[in-house]
ZAMARGU-4260 file (C-alpha; in steps of 0.2 Angstrom, whole numbers, plus 5000, padded with zeros to 4 digits):
<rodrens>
0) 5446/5924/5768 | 5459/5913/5758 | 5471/5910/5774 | 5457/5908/5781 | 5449/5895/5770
5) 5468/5886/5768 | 5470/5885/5787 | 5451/5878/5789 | 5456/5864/5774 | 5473/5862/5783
10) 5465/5857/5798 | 5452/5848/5792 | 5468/5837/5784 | 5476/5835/5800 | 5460/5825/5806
15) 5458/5815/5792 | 5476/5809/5791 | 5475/5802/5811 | 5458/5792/5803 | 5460/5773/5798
20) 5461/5776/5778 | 5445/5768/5774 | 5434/5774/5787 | 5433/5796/5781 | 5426/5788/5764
25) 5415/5775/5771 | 5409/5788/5784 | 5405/5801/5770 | 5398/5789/5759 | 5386/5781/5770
30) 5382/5801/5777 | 5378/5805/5758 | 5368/5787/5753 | 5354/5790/5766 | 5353/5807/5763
35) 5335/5805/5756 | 5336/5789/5751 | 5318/5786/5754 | 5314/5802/5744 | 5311/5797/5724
40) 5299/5783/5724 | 5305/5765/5715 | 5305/5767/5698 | 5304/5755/5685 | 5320/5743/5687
45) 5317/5744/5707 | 5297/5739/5702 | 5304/5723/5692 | 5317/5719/5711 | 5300/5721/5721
50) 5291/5710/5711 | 5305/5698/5711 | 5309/5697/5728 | 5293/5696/5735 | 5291/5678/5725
55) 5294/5659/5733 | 5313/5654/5729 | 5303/5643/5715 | 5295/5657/5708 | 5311/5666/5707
60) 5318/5652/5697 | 5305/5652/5684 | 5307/5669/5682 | 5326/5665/5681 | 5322/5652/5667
65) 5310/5663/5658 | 5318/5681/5655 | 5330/5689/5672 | 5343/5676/5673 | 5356/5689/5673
70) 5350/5697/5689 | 5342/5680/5697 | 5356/5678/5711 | 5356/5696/5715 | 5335/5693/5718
75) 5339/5679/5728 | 5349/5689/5738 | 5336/5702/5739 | 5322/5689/5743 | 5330/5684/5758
80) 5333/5702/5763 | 5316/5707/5762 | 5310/5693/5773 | 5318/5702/5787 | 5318/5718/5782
85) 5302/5721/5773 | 5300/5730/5756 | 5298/5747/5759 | 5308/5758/5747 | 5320/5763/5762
90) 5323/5744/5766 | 5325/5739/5748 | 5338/5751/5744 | 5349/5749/5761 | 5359/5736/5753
95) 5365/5746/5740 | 5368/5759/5753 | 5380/5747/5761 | 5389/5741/5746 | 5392/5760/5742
100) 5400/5762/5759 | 5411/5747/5758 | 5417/5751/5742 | 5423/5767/5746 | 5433/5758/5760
105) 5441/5747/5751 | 5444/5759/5735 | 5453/5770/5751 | 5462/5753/5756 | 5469/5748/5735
110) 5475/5768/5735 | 5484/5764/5750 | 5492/5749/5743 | 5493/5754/5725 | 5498/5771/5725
115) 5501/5778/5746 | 5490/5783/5759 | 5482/5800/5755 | 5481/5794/5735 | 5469/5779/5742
120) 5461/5792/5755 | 5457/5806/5741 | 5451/5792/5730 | 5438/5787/5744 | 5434/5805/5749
125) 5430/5810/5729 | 5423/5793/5725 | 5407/5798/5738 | 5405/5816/5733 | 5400/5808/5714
130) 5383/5812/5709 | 5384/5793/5703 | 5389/5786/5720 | 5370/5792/5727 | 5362/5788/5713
135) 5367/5768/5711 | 5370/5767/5733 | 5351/5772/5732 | 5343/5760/5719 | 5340/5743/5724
140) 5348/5736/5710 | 5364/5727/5707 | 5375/5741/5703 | 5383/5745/5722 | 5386/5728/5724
145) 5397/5724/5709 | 5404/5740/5711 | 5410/5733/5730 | 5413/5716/5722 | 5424/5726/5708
150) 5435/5734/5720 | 5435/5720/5732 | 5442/5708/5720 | 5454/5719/5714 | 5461/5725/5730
155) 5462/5704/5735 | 5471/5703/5720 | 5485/5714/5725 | 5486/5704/5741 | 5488/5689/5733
160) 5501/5693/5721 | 5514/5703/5735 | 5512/5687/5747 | 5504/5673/5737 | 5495/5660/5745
165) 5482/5650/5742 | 5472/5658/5756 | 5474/5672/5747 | 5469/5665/5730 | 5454/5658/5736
170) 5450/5675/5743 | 5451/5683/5726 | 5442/5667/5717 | 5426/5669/5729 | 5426/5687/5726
175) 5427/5684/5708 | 5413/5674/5709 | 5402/5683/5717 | 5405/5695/5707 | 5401/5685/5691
180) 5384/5682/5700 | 5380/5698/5705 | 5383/5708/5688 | 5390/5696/5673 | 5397/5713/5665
185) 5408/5716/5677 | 5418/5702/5672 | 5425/5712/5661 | 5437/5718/5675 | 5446/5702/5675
190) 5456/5707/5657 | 5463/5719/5666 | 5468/5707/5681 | 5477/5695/5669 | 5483/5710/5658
195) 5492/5713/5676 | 5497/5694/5682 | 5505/5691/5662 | 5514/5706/5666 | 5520/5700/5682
200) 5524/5682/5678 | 5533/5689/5666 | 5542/5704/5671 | 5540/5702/5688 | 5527/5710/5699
205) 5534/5726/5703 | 5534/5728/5681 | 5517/5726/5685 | 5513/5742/5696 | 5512/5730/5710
210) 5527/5732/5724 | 5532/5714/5732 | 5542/5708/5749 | 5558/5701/5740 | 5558/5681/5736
215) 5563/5671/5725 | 5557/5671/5707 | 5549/5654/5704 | 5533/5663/5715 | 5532/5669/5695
220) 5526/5654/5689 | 5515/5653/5704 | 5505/5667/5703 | 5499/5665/5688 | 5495/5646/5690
225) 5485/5651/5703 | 5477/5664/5697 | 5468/5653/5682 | 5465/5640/5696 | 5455/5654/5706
230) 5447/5661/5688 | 5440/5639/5689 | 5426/5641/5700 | 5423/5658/5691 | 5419/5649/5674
235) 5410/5633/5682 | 5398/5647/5690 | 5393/5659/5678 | 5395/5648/5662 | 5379/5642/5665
240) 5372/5661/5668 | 5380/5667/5652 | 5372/5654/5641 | 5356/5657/5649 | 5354/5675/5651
245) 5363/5675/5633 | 5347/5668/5626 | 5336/5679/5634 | 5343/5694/5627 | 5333/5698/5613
250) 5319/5699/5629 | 5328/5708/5641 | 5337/5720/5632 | 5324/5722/5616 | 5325/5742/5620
255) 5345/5744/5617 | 5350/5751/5601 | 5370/5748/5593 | 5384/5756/5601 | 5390/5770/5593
260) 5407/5782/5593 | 5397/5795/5601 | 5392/5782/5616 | 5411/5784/5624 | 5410/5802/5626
265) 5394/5802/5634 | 5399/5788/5647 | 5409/5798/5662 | 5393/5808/5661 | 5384/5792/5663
270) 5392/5782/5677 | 5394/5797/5688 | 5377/5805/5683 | 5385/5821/5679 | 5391/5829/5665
275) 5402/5842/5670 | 5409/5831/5686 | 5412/5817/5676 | 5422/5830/5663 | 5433/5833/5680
280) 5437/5816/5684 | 5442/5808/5668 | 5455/5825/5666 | 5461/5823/5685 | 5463/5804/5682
285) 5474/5808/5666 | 5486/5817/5677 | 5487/5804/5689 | 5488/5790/5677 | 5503/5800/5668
290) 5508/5802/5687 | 5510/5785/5692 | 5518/5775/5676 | 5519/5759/5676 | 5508/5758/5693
295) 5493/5765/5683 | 5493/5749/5675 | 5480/5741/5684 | 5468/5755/5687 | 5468/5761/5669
300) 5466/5743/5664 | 5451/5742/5675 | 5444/5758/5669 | 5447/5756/5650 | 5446/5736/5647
305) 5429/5734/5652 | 5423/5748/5644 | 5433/5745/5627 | 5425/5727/5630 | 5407/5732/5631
310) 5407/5743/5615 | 5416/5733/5606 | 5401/5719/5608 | 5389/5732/5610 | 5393/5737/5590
315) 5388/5721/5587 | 5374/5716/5602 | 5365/5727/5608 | 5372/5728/5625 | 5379/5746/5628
320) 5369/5753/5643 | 5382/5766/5653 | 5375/5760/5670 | 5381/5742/5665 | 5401/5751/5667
325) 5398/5760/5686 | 5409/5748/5692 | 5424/5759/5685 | 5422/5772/5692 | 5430/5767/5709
330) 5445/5764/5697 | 5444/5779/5689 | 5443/5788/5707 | 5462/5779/5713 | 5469/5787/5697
335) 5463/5804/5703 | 5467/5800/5719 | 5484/5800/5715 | 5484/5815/5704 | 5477/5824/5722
340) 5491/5818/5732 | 5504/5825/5722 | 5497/5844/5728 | 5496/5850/5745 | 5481/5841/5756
345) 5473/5856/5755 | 5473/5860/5738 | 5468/5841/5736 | 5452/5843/5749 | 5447/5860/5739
350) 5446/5848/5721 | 5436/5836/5730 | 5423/5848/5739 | 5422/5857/5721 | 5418/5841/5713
355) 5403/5837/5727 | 5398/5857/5724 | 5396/5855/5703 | 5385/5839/5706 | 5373/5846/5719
360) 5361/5849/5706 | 5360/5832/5700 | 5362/5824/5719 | 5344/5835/5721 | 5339/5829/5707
365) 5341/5809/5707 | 5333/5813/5725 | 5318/5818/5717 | 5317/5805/5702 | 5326/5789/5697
370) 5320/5790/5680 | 5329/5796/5667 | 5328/5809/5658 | 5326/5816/5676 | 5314/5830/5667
375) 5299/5814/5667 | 5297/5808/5681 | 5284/5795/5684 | 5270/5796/5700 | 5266/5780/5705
380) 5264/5785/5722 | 5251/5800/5715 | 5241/5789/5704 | 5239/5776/5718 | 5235/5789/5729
385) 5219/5797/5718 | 5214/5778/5717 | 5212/5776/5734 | 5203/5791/5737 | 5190/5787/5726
390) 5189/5766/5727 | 5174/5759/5731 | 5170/5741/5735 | 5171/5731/5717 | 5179/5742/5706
395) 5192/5736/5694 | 5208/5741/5687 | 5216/5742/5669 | 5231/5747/5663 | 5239/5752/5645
400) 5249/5748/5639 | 5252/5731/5650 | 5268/5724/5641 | 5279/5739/5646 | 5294/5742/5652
405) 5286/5756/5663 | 5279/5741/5674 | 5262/5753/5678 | 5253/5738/5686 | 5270/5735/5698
410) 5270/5754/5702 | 5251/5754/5707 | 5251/5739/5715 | 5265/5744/5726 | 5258/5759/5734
415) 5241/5752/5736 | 5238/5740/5752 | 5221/5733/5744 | 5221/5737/5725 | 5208/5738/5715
420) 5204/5719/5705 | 5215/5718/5689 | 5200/5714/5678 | 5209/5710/5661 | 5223/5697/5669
425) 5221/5679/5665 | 5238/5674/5673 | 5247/5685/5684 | 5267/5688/5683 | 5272/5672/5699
430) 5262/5660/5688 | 5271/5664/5671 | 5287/5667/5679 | 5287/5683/5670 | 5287/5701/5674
435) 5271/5704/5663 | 5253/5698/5668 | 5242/5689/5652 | 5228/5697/5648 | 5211/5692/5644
440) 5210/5689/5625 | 5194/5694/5623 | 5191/5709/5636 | 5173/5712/5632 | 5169/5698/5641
445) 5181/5700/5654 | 5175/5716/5658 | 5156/5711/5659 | 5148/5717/5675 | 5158/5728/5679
450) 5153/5745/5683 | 5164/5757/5688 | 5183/5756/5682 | 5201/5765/5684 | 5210/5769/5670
455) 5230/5768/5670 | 5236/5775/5656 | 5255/5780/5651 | 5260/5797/5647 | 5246/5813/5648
460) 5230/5811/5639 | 5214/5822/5641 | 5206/5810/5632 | 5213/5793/5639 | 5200/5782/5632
465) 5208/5788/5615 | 5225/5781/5620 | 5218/5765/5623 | 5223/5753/5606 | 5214/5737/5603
470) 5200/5726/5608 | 5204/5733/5625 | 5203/5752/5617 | 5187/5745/5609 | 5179/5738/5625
475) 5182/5752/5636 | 5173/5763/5622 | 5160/5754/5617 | 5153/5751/5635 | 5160/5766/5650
480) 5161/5786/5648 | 5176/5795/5657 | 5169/5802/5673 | 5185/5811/5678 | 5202/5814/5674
485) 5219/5815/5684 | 5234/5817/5677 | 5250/5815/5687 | 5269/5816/5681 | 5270/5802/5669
490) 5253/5795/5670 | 5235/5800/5666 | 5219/5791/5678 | 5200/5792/5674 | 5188/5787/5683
495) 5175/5773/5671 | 5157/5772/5674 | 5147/5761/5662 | 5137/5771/5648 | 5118/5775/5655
500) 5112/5764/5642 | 5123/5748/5646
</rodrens>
């Protein structure tokens, strides 16, 4: 059974090394991305990008101006998307898919240069067996593109410091940019790219991990002219972001807490959404770094820099949010990449099949939620659903709580082709540029005449009118009884009906 096993990885190498290097991982990671991609429903961050993207350009720059300036290009993007391809959960998270699949290509293409050709094709290959590779290639969310942007940049980098041009520089400047746009965290890649171009204008490049065509050594003082020249647009670009989303922070990330020293042990866990594989590729990427020397230099720095980066401000602001940092991990495949091509190609595939088989559980799970914990799940789609079973012409809606992150009116309203009327709202999200709806301040009178209500309410209550707080709670009370009760993962319903003596 083990020759047997050996000869079947044996041959399965001989295929793979006639292949283009970037197209086994693109191929594998595309055929894992789409495996159920359309099977856990959007949860709350992919609620905020639908609501987003489904507003006028205008719209989407109030919304920029009030609280998501961080994230406002990437809805932009997504705007424009969905006007062709629609907003079902499928179309939404296609992009990402995409992103993924191009990432992994290009992470094939920087082994190849950085390291040789099966380091960058193992790097690929292991980079879309991660648990965390699904997860953020299906969640329509900026992740997989600054991941792809991440990688892109890097790998343009390289290019332009073996044969400098300013072709090649203004290459790497618009992929810096974008990816500035995309995901402003990610920009934290860039010390490690002028950790590497100091290095090489002053040592030379090849003291820099970078192998060069010989020429002279005034392209020294070149390179790193350039490369502040390409870093110019960078800086025009997303200074004005920074500020802006710098302002908004006490909004947008009001549920963030301090980083602390127990943080960085948990994060390969995070970014590849699995514990135990992302326990396996920090120790395989060790050996690869302590393979590689003074090549590991840019990889390591693109691993370690940005995250040193984010918890050193993240002790100070709250900013530390693991999935904030997948755009690493591509970085931390290439260094595993080469630890696998220092063993027979066999040996190399097994390590990579093993890593796909220990995240299978959690590639089932993220299938089944996005949420996390993965153990509380939210059912939109099962709440909307006893809703429409039971709407009658004239009913009205009400949610609690309103102002939440868990976006319950988004989640409804998504799955529900004519929704019930939203009693309570005063101004809806597109006219406050804002993710939240404003309430009626007095709801007694808003919910005059109104006879028969649903009732939205987080978490599971068998007395839901009890969970209400307020001069909401107080309204609902004083005037309806609770028919009947449903309670889906997440959520509890009830069915209103007004008190026999209203």
């Amino acid at each position: 059974m083990g020759q047997l096993s050996e000869r079947s990885a044996g041959a399965a190498w001989e295929h793979l090394r006639r292949l283009p290097v970037w197209l086994p991982p693109a191929l594998l990671t595309v055929a894992v991305t789409v495996t159920g991609l359309g099977s856990a429903q959007l949860w709350r961050d992919e609620l905020a990008t639908w609501s987003a993207t489904t507003r006028s350009p205008g719209d989407l720059a109030r919304l920029a101006g009030t609280i998501d300036a961080a994230t406002g290009p990437y809805y932009l993007l997504m705007h424009l998307w969905t006007r062709v391809f629609g907003d079902s959960t499928i179309a939404l998270r296609v992009p990402a898919v995409l992103a993924m699949t191009v990432a992994a290509g290009l992470l094939a293409v920087l082994g190849a240069r950085l390291v040789d050709r099966r380091g960058g094709l193992f790097a690929g290959l292991l980079f879309a067996v991660l648990p965390g590779t699904s997860r953020y290639g299906q969640e329509a969310r900026p992740y997989a593109l600054a991941t792809m942007l991440a990688v892109l940049a890097t790998l343009l980098l390289v290019t332009a410091l073996r044969r400098p041009s300013w072709a090649r520089w203004a290459g790497y400047a618009a992929a810096v940019a974008a990816l500035g746009l995309i995901h402003l965290i990610a920009l934290t890649v860039l010390a490690a790219h002028a950790l590497v171009v100091l290095i090489a204008w002053w040592r030379g490049p090849a003291s820099a991990g970078i192998a060069t065509p010989s020429q002279p050594d005034a392209g020294r003082d070149r390179r790193v002219w350039r490369w502040l020249v390409a870093v110019v647009p960078v800086a025009l670009l997303t200074g004005p972001l920074l500020v802006k989303a710098r302002a908004q922070q006490s909004r947008q990330l009001n549920w963030v807490h301090l980083a602390r020293l127990d943080d960085l042990t948990a994060l390969p866990g995070g970014v590849t959404q699995s514990s135990v594989v992302g326990g396996l590729l920090v120790g395989v990427a060790a050996l690869g770094a302590a393979r590689l020397g003074r090549r590991a230099l840019l990889p390591v720095g693109a691993v370690l820099l940005p995250v040193l980066l984010l918890f050193a401000a993240g002790t100070v602001v709250p900013l530390w949010v693991p999935r904030y940092l997948v755009f690493v991990v591509p970085f931390a495949c290439l260094l595993a990449g080469a630890a696998l091509a220092a063993v027979a190609a066999p040996a190399a595939l097994v390590v990579v099949v093993l890593a796909g088989l220990l995240g299978l559980p959690d590639q089932a799970a993220l299938r089944r939620t996005h949420e996390w914990p993965r153990s509380a799940p939210v059912d939109y789609a099962g709440a909307a659903r006893v809703i429409a079973d039971g709407q009658r012409p004239g009913d009205a809606v009400v949610y609690s709580p309103r102002h939440s992150w868990l976006f319950l009116d988004l989640g409804i309203e998504y799955h529900l082709s004519d929704p019930p009327r939203d009693v309570l709202v005063t101004e809806d999200e597109v006219r406050r540029g804002d993710l939240w709806a404003a309430e009626c301040p007095q709801p007694a009178q808003c919910l005059a005449g109104t006879t028969r209500v649903w009732l939205v309410v987080s978490g599971r209550h068998t007395e839901p009118l009890a969970a209400v707080p307020g001069a909401k709670g107080d309204a609902l009370r004083r005037d309806f009884i609770v028919t009947q009760v449903w309670q889906r993962p997440g959520l509890t319903v009830a069915l209103l009906t007004n008190r026999p003596d209203r």
